[in-house]
C-alpha positions in Angstrom: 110.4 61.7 111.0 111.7 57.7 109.8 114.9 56.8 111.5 116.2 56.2 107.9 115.8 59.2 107.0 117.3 60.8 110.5 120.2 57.7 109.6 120.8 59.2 106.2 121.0 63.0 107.3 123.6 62.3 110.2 125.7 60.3 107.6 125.6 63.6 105.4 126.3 65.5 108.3 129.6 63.3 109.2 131.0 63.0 105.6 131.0 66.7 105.1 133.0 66.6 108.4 135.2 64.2 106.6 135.7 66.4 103.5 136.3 69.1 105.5 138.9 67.2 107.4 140.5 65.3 104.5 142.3 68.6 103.0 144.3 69.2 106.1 147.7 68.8 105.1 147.2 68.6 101.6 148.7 70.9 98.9 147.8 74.9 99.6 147.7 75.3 95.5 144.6 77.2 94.5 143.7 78.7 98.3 143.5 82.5 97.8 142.1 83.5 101.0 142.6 87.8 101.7 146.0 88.7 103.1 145.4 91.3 105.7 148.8 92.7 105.3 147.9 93.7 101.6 144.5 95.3 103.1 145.8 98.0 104.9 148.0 98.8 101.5 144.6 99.3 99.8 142.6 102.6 99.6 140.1 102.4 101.6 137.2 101.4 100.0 138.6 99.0 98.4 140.2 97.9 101.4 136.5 97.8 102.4 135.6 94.8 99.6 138.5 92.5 99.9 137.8 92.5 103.9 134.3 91.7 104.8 133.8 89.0 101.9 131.9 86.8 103.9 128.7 86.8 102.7 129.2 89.1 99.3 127.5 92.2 100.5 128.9 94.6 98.0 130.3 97.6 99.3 129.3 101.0 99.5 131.2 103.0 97.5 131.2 106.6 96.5 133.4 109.3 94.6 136.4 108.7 93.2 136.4 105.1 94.5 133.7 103.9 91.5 136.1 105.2 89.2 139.3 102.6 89.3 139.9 100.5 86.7 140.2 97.1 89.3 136.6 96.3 88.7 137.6 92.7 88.6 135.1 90.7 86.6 133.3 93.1 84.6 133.0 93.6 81.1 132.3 96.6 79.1 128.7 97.3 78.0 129.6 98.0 74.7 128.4 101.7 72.8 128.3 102.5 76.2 130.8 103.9 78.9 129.1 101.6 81.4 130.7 98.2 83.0 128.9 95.3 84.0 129.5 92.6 86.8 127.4 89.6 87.6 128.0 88.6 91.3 126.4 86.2 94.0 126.4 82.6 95.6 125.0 79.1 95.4 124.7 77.9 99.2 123.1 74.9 100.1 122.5 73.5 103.6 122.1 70.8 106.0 120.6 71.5 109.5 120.7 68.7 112.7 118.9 70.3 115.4 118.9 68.6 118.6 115.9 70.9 120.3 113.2 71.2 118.2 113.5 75.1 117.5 111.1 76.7 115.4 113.0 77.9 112.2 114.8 75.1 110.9 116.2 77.3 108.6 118.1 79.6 111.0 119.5 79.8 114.7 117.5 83.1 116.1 116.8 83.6 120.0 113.0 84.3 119.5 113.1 80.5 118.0 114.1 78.9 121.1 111.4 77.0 123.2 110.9 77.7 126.9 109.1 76.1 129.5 105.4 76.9 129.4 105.0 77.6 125.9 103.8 74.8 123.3 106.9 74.1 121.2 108.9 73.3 124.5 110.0 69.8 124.4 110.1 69.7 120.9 112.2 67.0 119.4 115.4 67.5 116.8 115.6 67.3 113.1 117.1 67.3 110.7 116.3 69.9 107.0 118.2 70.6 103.7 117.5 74.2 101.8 119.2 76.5 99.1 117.3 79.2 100.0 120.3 81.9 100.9 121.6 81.3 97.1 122.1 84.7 96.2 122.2 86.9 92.6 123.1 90.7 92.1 124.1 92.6 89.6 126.7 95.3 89.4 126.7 98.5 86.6 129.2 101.3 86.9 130.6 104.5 84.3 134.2 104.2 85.0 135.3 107.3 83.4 138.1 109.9 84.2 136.2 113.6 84.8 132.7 112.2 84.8 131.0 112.2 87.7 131.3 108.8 89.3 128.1 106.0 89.2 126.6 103.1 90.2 123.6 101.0 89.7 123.5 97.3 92.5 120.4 94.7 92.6 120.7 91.9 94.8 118.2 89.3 95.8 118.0 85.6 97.0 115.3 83.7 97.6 114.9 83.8 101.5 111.2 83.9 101.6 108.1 81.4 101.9 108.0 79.3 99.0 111.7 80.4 97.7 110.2 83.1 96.2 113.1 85.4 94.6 113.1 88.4 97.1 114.5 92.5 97.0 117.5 92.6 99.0 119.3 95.8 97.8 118.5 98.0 94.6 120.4 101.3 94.7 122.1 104.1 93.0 125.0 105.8 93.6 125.6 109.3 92.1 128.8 110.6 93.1 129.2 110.9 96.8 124.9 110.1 97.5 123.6 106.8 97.6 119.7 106.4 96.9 117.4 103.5 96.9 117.4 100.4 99.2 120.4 99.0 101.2 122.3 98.3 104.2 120.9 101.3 106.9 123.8 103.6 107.6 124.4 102.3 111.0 125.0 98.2 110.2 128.3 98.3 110.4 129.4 94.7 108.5 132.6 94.5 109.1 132.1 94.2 112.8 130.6 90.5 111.6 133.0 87.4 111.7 131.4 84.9 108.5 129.0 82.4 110.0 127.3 79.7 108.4 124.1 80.2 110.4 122.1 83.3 108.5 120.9 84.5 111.9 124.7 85.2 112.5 124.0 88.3 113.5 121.2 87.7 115.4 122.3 90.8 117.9 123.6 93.2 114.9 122.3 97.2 115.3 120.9 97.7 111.6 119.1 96.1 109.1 117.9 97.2 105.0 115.3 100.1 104.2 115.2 102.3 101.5 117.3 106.1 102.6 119.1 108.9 101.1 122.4 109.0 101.9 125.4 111.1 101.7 129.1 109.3 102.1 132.0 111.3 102.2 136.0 109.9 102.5 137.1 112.7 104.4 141.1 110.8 104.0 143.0 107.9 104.2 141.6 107.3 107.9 138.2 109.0 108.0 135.1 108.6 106.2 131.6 110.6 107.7 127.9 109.6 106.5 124.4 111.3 107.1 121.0 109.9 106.0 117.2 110.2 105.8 115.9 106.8 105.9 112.3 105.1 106.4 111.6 103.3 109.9 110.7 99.9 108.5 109.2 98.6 111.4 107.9 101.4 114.0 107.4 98.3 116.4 104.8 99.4 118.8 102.5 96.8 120.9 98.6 97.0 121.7 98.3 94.9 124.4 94.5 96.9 125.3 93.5 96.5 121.6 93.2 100.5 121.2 91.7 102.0 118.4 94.3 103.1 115.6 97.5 102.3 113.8 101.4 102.7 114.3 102.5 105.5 111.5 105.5 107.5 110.5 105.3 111.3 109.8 109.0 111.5 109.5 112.0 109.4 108.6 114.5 108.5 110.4 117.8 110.5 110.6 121.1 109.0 111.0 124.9 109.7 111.4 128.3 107.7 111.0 131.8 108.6 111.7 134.3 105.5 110.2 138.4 105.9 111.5 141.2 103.3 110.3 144.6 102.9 111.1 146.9 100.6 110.0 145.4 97.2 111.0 142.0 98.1 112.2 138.9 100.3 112.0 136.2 102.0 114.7 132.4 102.6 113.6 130.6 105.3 115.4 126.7 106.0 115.0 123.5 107.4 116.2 120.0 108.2 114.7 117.0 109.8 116.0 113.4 109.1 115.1 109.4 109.7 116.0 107.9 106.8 116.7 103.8 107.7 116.6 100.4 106.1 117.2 97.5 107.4 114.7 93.9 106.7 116.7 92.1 108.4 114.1 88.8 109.4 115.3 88.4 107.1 118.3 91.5 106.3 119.3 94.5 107.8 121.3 97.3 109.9 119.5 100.6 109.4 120.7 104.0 109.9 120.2 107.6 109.0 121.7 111.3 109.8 120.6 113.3 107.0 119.3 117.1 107.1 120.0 120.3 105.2 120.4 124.0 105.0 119.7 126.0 102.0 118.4 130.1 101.6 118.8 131.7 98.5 116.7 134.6 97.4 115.2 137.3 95.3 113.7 141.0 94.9 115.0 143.3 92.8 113.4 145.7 90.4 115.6 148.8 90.2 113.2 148.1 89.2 109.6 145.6 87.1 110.0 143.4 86.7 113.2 141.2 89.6 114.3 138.5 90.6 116.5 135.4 92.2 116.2 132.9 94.2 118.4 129.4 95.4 118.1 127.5 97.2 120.8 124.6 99.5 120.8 121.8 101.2 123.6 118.7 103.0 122.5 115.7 103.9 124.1 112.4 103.1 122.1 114.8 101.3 119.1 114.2 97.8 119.8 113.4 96.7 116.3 116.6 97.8 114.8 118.6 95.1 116.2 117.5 92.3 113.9 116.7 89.6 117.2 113.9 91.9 117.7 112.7 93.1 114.4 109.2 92.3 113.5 108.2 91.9 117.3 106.5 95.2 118.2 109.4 95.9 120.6 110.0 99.4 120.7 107.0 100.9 123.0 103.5 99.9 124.5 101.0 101.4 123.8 98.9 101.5 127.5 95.4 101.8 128.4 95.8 105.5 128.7 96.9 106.1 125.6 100.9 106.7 126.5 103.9 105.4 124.5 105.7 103.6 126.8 109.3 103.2 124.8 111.4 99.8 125.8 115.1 100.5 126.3 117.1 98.1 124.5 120.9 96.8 124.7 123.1 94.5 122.0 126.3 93.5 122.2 128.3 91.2 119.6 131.5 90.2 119.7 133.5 87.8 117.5 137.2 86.2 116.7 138.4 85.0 113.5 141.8 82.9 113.3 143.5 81.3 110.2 144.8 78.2 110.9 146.0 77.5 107.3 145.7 79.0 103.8 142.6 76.6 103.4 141.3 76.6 107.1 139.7 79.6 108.9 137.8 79.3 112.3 134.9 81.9 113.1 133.7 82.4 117.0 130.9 84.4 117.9 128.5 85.9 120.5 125.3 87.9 120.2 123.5 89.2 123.1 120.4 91.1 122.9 118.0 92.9 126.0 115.0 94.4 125.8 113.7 96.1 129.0 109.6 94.9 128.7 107.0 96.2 130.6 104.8 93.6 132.4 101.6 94.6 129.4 104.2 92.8 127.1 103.3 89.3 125.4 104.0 86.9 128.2 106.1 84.6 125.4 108.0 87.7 123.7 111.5 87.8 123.8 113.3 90.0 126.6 116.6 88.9 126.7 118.9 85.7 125.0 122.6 85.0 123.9 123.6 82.3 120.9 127.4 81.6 120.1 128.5 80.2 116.9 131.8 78.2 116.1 132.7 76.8 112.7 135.4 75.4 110.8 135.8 76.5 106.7 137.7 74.6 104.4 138.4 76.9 100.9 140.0 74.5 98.3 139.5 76.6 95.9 139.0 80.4 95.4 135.1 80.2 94.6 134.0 76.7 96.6 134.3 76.1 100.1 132.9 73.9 102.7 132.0 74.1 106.7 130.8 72.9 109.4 129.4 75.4 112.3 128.2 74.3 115.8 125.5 76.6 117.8 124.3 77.1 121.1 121.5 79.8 122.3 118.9 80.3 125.5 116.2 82.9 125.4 114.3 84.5 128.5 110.7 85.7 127.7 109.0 88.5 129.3 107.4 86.2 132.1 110.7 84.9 133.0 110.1 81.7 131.0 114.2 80.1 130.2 114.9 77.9 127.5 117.7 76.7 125.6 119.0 74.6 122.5 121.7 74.1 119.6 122.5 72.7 115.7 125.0 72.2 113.6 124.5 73.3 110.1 126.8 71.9 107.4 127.3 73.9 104.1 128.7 73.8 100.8 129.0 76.7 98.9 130.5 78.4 95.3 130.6 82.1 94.8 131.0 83.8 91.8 
């Protein structure tokens, strides 16, 4: 990379930190950031939405909830008794990372380089992308007596090329939800907002297509059951064995949601089969997949709160997202035996308002994966990556930050390495 280029980028890079800087001070007309005091006044679901807007997942809502009038932003699809939203983001971003990790579009653990392997000693740079720029569209009968519904498509264009991607597409039909979405036990609002789209690098959950039920129970409680499909069954062939990872069954899962006045707890667990098909010359195998997440979100006063995340399974390595895609729920040994990893997360994170304009985000993610010695000597085992930021909104729709993070990774064979960015954005939601 030219040093005029590497020149140019850390100019960027330093007068978005004097943009940022340049509002403090000035006149708070136009900042409409979410007062947590009106929050709890809410009903819940809606209390829901106005809370987590960091990155505009919509929110889940059932019953009686899709029936209020407040669907800010719509307009009526007329002949019809049907409303219609158009939602999303334009998010563009500059990168400066200092280690040579290998995504230079996001700050995950796997990423890192550690001694021994080929990308250690990699060198910084610097990249620019658009790619989390994100579209959905919301439909919804609003109408007294009729039974409550919903139709949500989201995609960006998070993929190779830029390629417009799925994220969600879903219906809701009274109190079920069916199609493809958040998995009932990613718990969102245990996320503070981070630049960064690895934020939550250590988060339990994930988005596959299920069948859920959702029920508010009251004010304070709100229970959820679900048959979903085990996107990634996540087992490893080390001894090259004859066959293929399948599912016979989906995965079943449970949620129990309780607020109180200024905060919320999210309890969960789901069971599943996690199997190995030889077919004719290969082993057959199966192994129970388990675990239990805990998270939350507790507010400090009326601005500052703090959030939690935390979650142990045994053979469920894959659903927390620093481990997805990396075969890390069992070995399959030479014998033919599921051996299933057990596997440990923990996220925790503190939001504080510094202004109407200014927020701060801090957080940590910590992810462990108990590997077998048969396990890629390079996979991930274990790793932590903390995130601070700054976010300037001058306006209700644009804002602008600037986010600095730090991570280190240990690999199955004990390899360590470490590194950190900063990541710049600007960004206008609609």
């Amino acid at each position: 990379m030219s040093k005029s280029r590497i020149g140019s980028a850390w100019a960027l890079l330093v007068a978005g930190v004097l943009l940022i800087v340049s509002g403090i001070g000035t006149s708070s007309h136009g900042a409409e950031a979410v007062d947590s005091s009106a929050v709890q006044d809410m009903p819940q679901d809606a209390a829901e939405a106005s809370a987590f807007p960091d990155r505009n997942n919509a929110p889940l809502l059932t019953g009686e909830s899709l029936t209020d009038d407040s669907f800010v932003g719509s307009w009526p699809m007329f002949g019809s008794n049907l409303r219609m939203k158009l939602g999303g983001y334009v998010k563009a971003d500059f990168v400066a990372d200092f280690d040579g990790t290998t995504d230079p579009t996001q700050f995950l653990m796997s990423t890192i380089p550690v001694k021994g392997s080929p990308a250690y000693g990699n060198s910084g740079y610097v990249d620019f992308f658009s790619r989390e720029t994100r579209f959905n569209i919301d439909v919804r009968r609003i109408e007294k007596g009729a039974l409550p519904l919903r139709m949500f498509i989201e995609g960006d264009f998070w993929s190779a090329g830029n390629q417009f991607r799925l994220r969600q597409a879903y219906i809701v039909a009274g109190d079920w939800i069916v199609g493809q979405t958040w998995t009932t036990l990613s718990f969102l609002e245990s996320l503070p907002f981070m630049i960064d789209f690895a934020s939550g690098d250590a988060l339990f959950g994930g988005r596959t297509t299920q069948i859920r039920y959702q029920k508010s129970v009251n004010d304070r409680w709100k229970l959820g059951a679900a048959i979903e499909n085990l996107a990634f069954v996540g087992i490893e062939n080390p001894d090259s064995l004859a066959g293929a990872p399948s599912s016979r069954f989906p995965l079943l899962a449970v949620r129990a949601d309780r607020r109180w006045g200024n905060g919320v707890l999210f309890v969960g667990s789901s069971i599943a089969e996690l199997r190995w098909d030889g077919g004719s010359y290969g082993p057959k195998a199966t192994a129970v997949q388990w675990d239990v997440v805990f998270a939350g979100r507790q507010y400090l006063g009326k601005e500052d709160y703090l959030t939690w995340n935390v979650s142990y399974g045994e053979g469920s390595g894959e659903n927390i997202i620093a481990f997805a895609g990396s075969q890390a729920n069992a070995v399959l040994d030479s014998t033919g035996t599921l051996d299933t990893m057990p596997a440990f997360s923990l996220l925790g994170g503190f939001v504080h308002k510094w202004s109407e304009k200014y927020t701060s985000n801090f957080s940590y993610a910590y992810g462990w994966l108990e590997t077998p010695p048969t396990r890629a000597p390079f996979a991930l085992k274990r790793g932590g990556v903390a995130h601070a930021n700054l976010i300037w909104q001058p306006s209700k729709h644009l804002s602008y930050g600037i986010e600095y993070m730090y991570g280190a990774q240990r690999t199955t064979n004990l390899a360590l390495g470490s590194a950190s960015r900063i990541q710049f954005m600007a960004k206008y939601d609609f």
